[in-house]
C-alpha positions as CSV (number, residue, x, y, z in Angstrom):
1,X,-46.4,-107.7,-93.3
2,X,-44.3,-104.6,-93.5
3,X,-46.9,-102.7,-95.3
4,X,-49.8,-103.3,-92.6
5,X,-47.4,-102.2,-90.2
6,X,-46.6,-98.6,-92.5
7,X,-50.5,-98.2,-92.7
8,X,-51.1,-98.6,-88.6
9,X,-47.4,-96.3,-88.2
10,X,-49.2,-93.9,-90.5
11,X,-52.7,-94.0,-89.0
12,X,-51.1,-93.5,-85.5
13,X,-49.1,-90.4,-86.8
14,X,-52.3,-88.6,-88.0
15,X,-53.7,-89.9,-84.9
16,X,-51.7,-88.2,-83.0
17,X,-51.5,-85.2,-85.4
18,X,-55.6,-84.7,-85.5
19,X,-55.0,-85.1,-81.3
20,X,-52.4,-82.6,-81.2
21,X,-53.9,-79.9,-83.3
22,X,-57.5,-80.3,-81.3
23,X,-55.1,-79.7,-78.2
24,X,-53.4,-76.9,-79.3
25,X,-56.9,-75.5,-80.7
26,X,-58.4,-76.1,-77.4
27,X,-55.2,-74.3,-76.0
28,X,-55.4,-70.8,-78.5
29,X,-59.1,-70.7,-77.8
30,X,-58.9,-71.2,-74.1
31,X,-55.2,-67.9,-73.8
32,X,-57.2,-65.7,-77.0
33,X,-60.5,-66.2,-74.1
34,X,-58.3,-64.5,-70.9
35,X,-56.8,-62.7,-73.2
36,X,-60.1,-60.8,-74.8
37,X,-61.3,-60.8,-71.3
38,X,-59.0,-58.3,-69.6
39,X,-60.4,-55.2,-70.2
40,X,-63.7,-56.4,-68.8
41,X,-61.6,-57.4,-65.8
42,X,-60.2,-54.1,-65.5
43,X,-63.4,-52.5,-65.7
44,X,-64.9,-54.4,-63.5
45,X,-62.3,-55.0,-60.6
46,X,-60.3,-52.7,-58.5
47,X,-56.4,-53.1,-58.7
48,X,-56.4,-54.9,-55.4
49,X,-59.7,-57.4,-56.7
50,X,-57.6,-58.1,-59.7
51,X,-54.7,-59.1,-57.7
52,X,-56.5,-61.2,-55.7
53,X,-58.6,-62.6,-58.5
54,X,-55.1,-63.7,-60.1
55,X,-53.8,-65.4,-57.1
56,X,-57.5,-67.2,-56.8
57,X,-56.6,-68.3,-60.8
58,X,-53.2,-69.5,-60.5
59,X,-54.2,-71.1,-57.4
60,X,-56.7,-73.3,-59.2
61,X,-54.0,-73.7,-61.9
62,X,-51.8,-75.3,-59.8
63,X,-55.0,-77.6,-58.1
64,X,-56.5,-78.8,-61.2
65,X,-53.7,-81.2,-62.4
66,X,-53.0,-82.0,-58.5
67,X,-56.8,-83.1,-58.2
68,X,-56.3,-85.0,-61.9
69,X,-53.4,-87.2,-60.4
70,X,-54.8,-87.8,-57.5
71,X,-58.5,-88.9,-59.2
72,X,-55.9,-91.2,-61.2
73,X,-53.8,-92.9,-59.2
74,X,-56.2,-93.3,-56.5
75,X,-58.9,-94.4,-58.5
76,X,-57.9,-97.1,-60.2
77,X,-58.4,-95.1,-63.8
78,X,-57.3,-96.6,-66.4
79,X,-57.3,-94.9,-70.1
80,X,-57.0,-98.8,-71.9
């Protein structure tokens, strides 16, 4: 009994690994992106258009997860 148990521990813990690491993929890809992007930005946009292009982007930071919660707990959503 207590080895069936070790072998689902250890298939959750490289479940979670193998979710973790495609997260934090997903995350370098997505900050290397903005990151390769800014001169093209700066080329593109005037000081003042940047500005207001960063407000516009933090702005839908701040919305996305608000919308998320909202889809959830309103919804009926359930991950299970």
């Amino acid at each position: 009994m207590r080895g069936a148990r070790r072998s689902r521990d250890a298939a959750e813990g490289l479940r979670l690994l193998r979710e973790g690491g495609l997260y934090v993929l997903a995350l370098f890809l997505l900050r290397a992106g903005n990151f390769l992007l800014i001169p093209l930005y700066l080329k593109l946009l005037a000081p003042d258009e940047y500005g207001a292009f960063g407000v516009v982007r933090h702005l839908i930071n701040l919305l996305v997860p608000l919308v998320v919660l909202v889809y959830v707990l309103f919804s009926g959503f359930s991950p299970h």
